[in-house]
N, C-alpha and C positions, 0 to 999 in steps of 0.2 A: 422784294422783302427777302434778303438773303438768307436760303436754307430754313425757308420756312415750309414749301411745299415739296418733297422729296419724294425719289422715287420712280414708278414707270405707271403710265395710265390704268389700261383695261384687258381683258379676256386673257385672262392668267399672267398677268408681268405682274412685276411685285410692288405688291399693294400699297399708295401714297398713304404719307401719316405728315401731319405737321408737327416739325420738331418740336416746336417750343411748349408742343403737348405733355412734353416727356421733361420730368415725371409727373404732369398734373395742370398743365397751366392752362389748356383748352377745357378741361373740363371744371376748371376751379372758374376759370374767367368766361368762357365764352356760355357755356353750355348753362351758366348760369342768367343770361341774356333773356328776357320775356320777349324780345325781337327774333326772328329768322335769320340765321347767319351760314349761308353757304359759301364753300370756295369751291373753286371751280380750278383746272387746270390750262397751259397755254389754249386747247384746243375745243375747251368751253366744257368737257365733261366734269362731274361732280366727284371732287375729292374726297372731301369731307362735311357735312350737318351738323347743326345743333338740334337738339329735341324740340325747339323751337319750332324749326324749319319742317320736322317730322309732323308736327301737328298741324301747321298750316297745310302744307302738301297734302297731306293725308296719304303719307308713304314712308316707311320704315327705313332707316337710314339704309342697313342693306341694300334695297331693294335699289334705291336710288344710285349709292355707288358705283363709278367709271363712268352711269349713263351720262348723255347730255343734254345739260341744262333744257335747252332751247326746246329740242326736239322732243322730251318728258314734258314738260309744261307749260311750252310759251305758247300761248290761244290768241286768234282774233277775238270781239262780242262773238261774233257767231261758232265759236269753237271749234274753229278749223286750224290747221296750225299757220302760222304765217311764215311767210316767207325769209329766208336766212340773211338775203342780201336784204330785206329792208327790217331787220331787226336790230334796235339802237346799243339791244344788253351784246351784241356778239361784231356790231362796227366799234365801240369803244373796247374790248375785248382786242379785236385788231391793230388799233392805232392806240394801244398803251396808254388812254385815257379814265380819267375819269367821267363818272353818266350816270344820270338819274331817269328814274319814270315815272309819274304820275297817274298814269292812268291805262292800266295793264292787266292782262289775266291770265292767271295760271288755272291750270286742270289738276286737278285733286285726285288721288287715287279711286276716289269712288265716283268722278265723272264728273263733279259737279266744279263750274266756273268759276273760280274768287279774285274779286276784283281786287288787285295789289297796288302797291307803288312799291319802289325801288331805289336803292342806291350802291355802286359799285366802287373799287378801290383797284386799280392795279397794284399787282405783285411783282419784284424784280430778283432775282438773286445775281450775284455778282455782276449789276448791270444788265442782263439778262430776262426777259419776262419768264415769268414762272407762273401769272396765273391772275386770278384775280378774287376780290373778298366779295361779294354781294349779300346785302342788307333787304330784307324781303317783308313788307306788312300787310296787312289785308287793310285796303280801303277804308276812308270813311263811310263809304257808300254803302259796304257790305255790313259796318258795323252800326252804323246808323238805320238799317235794314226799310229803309223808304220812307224814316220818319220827318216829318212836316220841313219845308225849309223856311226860308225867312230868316228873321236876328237870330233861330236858333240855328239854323243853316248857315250864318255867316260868322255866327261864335267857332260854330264846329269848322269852319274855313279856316280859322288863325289859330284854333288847337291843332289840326292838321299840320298848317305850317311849321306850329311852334316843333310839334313832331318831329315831322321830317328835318328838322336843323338838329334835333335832339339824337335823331337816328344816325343824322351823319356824323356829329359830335362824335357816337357812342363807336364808331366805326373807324373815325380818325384814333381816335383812343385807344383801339384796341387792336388797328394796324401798327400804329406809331410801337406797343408794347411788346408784338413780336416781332418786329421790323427789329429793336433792340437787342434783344436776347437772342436772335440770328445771328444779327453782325458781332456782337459779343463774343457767344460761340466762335463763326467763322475768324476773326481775329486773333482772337486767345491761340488757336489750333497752327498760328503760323510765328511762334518761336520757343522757345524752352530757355528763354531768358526770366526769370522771376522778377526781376526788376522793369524789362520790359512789358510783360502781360501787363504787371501793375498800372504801367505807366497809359497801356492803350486802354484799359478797364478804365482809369479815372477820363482819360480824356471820353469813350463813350458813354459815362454815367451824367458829367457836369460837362453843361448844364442841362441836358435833354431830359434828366431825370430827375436829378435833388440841386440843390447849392453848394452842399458840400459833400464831401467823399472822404472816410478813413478808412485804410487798411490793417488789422491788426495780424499777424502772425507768430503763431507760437515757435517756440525755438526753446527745443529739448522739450523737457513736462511739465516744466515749472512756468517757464519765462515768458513773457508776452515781448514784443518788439514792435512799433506802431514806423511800417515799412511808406505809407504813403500816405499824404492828407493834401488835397485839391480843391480848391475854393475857386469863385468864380475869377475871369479874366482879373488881371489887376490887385488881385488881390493875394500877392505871392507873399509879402511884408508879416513876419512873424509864424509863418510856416514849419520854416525850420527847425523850431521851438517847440514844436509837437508830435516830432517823430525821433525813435531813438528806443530805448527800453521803458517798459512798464514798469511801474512796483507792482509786489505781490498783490494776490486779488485778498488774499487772509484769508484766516477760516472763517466756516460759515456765511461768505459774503454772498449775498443775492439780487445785485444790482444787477440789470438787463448785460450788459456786457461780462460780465463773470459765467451766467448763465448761458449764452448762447458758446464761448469758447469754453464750457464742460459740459457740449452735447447740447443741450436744453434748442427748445423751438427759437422762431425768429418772433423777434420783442417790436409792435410798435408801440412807441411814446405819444403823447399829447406834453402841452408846456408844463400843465401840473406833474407828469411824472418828470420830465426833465428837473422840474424844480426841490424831488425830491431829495434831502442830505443824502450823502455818499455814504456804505457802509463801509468802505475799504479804501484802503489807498491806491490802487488798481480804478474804481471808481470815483477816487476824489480827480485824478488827473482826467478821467474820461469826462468826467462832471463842468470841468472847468474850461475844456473844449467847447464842449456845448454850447456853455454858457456865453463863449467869446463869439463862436459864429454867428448866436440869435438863434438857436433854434427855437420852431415852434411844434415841429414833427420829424420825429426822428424813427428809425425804421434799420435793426441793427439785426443780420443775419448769419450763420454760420458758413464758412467757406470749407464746403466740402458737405459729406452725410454727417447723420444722426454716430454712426461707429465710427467717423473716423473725421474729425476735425482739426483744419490744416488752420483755421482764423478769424474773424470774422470780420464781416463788412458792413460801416456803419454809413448810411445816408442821412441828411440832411435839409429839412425844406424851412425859408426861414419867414415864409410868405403866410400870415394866419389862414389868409382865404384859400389857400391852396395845399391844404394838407394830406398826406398819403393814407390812405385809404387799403383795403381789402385786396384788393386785384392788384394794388401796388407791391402790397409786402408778397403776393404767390410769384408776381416777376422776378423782384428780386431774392425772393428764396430761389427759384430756379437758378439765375445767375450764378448766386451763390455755390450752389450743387455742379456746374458747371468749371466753375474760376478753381475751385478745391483740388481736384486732381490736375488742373493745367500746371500749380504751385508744386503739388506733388513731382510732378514728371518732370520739371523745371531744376529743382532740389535733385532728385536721383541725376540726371542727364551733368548737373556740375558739379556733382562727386565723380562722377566717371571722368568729366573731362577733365579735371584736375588732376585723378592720379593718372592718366593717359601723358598729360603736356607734361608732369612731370618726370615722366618714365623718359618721354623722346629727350628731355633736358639730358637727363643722368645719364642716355647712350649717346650723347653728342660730347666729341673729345676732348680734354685740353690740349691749347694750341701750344705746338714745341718754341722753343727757343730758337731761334736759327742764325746766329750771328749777326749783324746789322740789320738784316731783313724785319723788317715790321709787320706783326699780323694782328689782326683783329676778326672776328666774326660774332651774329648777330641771330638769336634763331625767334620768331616771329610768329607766334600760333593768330590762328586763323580768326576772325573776329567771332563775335561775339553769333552765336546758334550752330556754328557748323564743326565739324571734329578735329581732332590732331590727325596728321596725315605723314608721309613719311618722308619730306625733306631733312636734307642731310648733309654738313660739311664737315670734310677733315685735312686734317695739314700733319707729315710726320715727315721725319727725316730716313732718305734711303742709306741701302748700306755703303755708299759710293759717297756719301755726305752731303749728297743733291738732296732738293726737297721736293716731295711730294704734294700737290696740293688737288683736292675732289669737292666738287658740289653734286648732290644728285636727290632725288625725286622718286620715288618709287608709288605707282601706280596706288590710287585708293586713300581713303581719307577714314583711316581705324588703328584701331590698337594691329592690325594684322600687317597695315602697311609700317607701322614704326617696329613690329618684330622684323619684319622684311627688311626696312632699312639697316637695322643694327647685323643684318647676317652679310647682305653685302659689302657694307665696311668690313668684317672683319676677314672676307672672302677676297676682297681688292688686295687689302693692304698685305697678307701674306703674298700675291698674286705681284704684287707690284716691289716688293721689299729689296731684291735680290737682281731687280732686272735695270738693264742699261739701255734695251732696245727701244722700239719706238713705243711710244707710249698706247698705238690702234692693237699692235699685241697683245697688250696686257688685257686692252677691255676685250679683245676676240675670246680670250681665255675666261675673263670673268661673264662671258655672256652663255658660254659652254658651261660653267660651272654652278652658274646660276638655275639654266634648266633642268641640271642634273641632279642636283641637291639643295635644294630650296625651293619653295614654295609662291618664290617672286614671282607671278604672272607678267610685268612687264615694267620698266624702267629708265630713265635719263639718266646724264651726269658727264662730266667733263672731267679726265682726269690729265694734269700736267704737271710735268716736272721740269724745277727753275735749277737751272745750271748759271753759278755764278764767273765771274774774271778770275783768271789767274791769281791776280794780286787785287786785295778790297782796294776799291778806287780807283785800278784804272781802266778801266771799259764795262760794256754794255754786259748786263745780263742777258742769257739765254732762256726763251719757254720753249716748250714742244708739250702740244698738248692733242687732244684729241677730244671730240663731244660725240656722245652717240645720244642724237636728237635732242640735246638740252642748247636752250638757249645761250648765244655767245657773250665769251670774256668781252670785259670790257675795260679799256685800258686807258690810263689818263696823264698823259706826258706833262713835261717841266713847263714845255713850252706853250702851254692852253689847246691842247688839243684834244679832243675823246673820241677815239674809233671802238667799235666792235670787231672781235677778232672772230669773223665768219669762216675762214679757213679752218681744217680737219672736221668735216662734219660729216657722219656717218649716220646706220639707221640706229635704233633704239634699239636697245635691249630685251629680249624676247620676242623678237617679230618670227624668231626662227627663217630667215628667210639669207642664207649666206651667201654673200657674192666672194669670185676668185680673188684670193690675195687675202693682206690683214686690213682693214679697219685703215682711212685716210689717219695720217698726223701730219700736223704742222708746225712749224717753226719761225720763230718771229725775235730778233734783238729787240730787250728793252732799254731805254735809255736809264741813265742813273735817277733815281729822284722819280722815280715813276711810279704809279698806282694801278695793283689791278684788281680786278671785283669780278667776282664769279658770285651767281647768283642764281635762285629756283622762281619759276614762273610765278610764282603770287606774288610778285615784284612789278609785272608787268600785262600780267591777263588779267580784263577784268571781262565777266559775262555781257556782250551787246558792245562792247569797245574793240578796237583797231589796235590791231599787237605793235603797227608801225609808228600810232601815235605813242602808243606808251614808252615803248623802246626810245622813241624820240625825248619824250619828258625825261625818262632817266637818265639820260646822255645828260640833257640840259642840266638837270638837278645837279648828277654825282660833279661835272665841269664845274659849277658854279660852290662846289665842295671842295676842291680840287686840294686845296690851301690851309685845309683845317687841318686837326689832328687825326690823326685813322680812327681813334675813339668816336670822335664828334662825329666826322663825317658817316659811322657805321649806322650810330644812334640816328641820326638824323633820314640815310636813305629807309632803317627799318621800321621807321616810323611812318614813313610815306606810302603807306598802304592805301592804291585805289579805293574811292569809295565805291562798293558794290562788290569788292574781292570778297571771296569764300575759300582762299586757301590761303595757307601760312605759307610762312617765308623763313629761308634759311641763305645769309648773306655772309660771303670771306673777303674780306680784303688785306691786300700784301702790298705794302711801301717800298719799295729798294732805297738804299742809301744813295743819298746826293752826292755831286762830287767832291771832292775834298777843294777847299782853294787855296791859293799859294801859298804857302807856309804855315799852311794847318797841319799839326802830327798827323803821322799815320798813324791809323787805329789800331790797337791789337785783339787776337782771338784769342781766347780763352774757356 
């Protein structure tokens, strides 16, 4: 039962609590039980009691906590303790089973034997045992206290029975409800997508819980927005129709959904109140929901606290015989209280990421003009839960009227690494403006300059510069480029070919660790009509995948692009984001002009 029993055992580690206690639900639900309800931990000591338990035992919950179970109260008839290996409550314990006992005795704080029976539940968190729930009664025998048997002894046999199916009912029931609001929890807590909580909240409410599921969310002070509505499998038909904006609630209105999105408690309905006219327009559309799904019990609670409500959330049961009850609405009031700040911190987390993706947009350059040469690039934030990070492409023209061309990465995935990016662009491009030499000098200097005045901890990138013909059209373009540890150009000839250009590969940026000489460069003719594509790893890494596999796909893919237009082909690789990537992408691609053919003009510059 995930993150249901937290915490560290005994003699001073800190103290186990069950979550789904907080803020109320063990003692709204369990502790209200006239049965014995102990959990126990993997290793059979006592977690936590109910008052219950306290009075059977005849031991104060204190007293009993960390101890264990077996060894405090598990007796032969003759009150000896029995033995570990032949005790059935601590071999199902072992083998992550479920076990019952009919015919058992516990020791009582003041000495005295009481004949029990028994029934257990394992516990799991993340697949993981965590413990177990154990359901504890005293005997017919003790309660019948020796009285006659016969047809009254055999009626008291099928009450018994009827019992124990009732106990184990009330224990399935009551596993099943924090087994829920665990996983809930535990799920909610792994994204900051609002849309996506939503979407894993309804898939764990229906059907395990209700029939149906709505979400409502306030948006600004006024406005209601109904974000999610789930009905069972099959029944998607007309959905869409139900979510969208609210109308006003009006004044004065006190229909259950008005009230619980202005603070107020969690409302349950019977069909009569369902059937009550609507005071508002806010609850004429609520009304008419209702009425479409069947409700027969409806159970509509606040998302978030009592000071500070983010929406509320309405359930659904459309079964008469199975309507929600008491212990039903403290679940999902907890839930509720729960789901409230995951929407919160969902909301804050993509305002940031929006003005974040947008800042890296507005430091990302326009691309120059460069005579025939064709450019395009493509900047790609990271999917959906993880931050802007500080990939980065630029293209300018040197003073020599050759072209510059940089992809690069900078360490970290924050607002710190897109300030980081924007300092070394503007730290290269002075660096590079004025120079004719190899292009490993330039980055030796910006890697010096980096450490010295900037705050970059560490960095990739490939910087080259395209040296054109003589004369436009007749021969090959020149690269000379150099990468320090970012992954290589990739270039794609007339003639269907795609290589990667592994040559000039040097260390990264901030390793601090200088070898003799400058930085490798390399040099490569490209043919006319050629394509090249500089690109940052979230093109290619995905977490648990093969850098060689992917490297391979992108070959295949950009080849089978080869033909398109630099537009298309850009749109189409930066779309092709790994699934399982968590970092953005920043992609340049550069066309050289094709050759002219026979008595086609020549071009002019201008």
């Amino acid at each position: 039962m995930g993150g249901v029993v937290e915490g560290a055992g005994r003699d001073g580690e800190e103290e186990r609590r069950v979550s789904a206690a907080d803020p109320g639900l063990w003692q709204r639900v369990v502790e209200q039980l006239g049965t014995a309800v102990t959990v126990v931990d993997p290793a059979g000591r006592i977690v936590v009691v109910n008052p219950a338990a306290e009075r059977l035992l005849g031991r104060p919950a204190a007293a009993m906590h960390g101890q264990d179970l077996h060894d405090l109260c598990h007796r032969d008839p003759g009150g000896d303790l029995i033995p570990r290996e032949r005790c059935p409550l601590l071999r199902a314990l072992a083998e992550r089973r479920a076990a019952y006992g009919d015919d058992d005795r516990c020791l009582r704080g003041d000495g005295r034997l009481v004949p029990v029976s028994w029934s257990a539940t394992p516990l799991t968190e993340d697949g993981l045992p965590s413990g177990m729930v154990v359901l504890v009664a005293a005997a017919a025998t003790e309660r019948r206290g020796g009285r006659e048997r016969g047809e009254r002894a055999e009626q008291a046999d099928r009450s018994d029975q009827a019992e124990r199916v009732a106990r184990a009912s009330a224990l399935e029931d009551l596993t099943e409800r924090l087994t829920l609001v665990a996983e809930i929890t535990d799920v909610l807590g792994q994204t900051l997508e609002v849309d996506e909580a939503l979407a894993r909240l309804s898939r764990l409410l229906v059907p395990r819980l209700a029939d149906w599921a709505a979400v409502d969310l306030r948006v600004g002070s006024r406005q209601v927005y109904r974000v999610a509505v789930t009905g069972p499998e099959g029944r998607d038909s007309g959905q869409e129709d139900w979510r969208g904006h609210l109308p006003p609630a009006g004044e004065g209105a006190r229909s259950p959904l008005v009230q619980v999105l202005s603070g107020g408690d969690p409302v349950l309905q019977d069909r009569a109140c369902v059937d009550v006219p609507p005071d508002s327009p806010l609850a004429a559309v609520h009304s008419a929901f209702l009425r479409a799904t069947g409700a027969e019990s409806v159970v509509t609670v606040p998302l978030g606290t009592r000071g500070h409500v983010t929406g509320a959330l309405t359930l659904v049961r459309t079964d008469p015989a199975r309507p929600f009850d008491g212990g039903d609405v403290d679940v999902v009031s907890d839930i509720g209280r729960r789901v409230g700040p995951v929407i919160d911190n969902a909301r804050r987390f993509g305002r940031q990421r929006a003005v974040a993706e947008a800042m890296q947009r507005n430091l990302l350059p326009p691309l120059p003009r460069h005579g025939p040469v064709q450019l395009a690039a493509r900047y790609q934030p990271a999917p959906a839960g993880s931050q802007v990070g500080g990939d980065w492409y630029d293209a300018f023209t040197l003073r020599d009227g050759t072209l510059a061309l940089v992809i690069g990465d900078v360490l970290g995935h924050d607002l710190t690494a897109a300030a980081g990016m924007a300092q070394l662009q503007g730290i290269l491009r002075a660096l590079a403006w004025d120079r004719t030499g190899p292009t490993g000098a330039v980055v030796d200097r910006l890697d010096d300059a980096m450490q010295a005045i900037t705050e970059v901890p560490m960095a990739t990138l490939v910087l080259a510069r395209l040296e054109g013909p003589a004369a436009p059209g007749t021969g090959p373009w020149t690269l000379h480029w150099t990468s320090a540890g970012h992954p290589p150009p990739l270039l794609l000839t007339p003639d269907g070919n795609a290589q990667y250009l592994e040559a000039g590969q040097g260390l990264l940026l901030g390793t601090h660790l200088r070898v003799a000489g400058h930085r490798p460069s390399a040099a490569r003719a490209l043919p006319p009509g050629s394509t090249l594509l500089l690109y940052t790893d979230g093109l290619v890494e995905v977490p648990g995948s093969d850098l060689g596999t992917e490297l391979a796909r992108l070959r295949n893919h950009a080849l089978a692009l080869a033909h398109e237009p630099l537009d298309t082909l850009c749109d189409r690789l930066s779309a092709r984001m790994p699934p399982g990537s968590t970092d953005d992408i920043a992609l340049l691609a550069v066309r050289l002009p094709a050759p002219r053919t026979e008595g086609e003009p020549r071009p002019t510059t201008g």
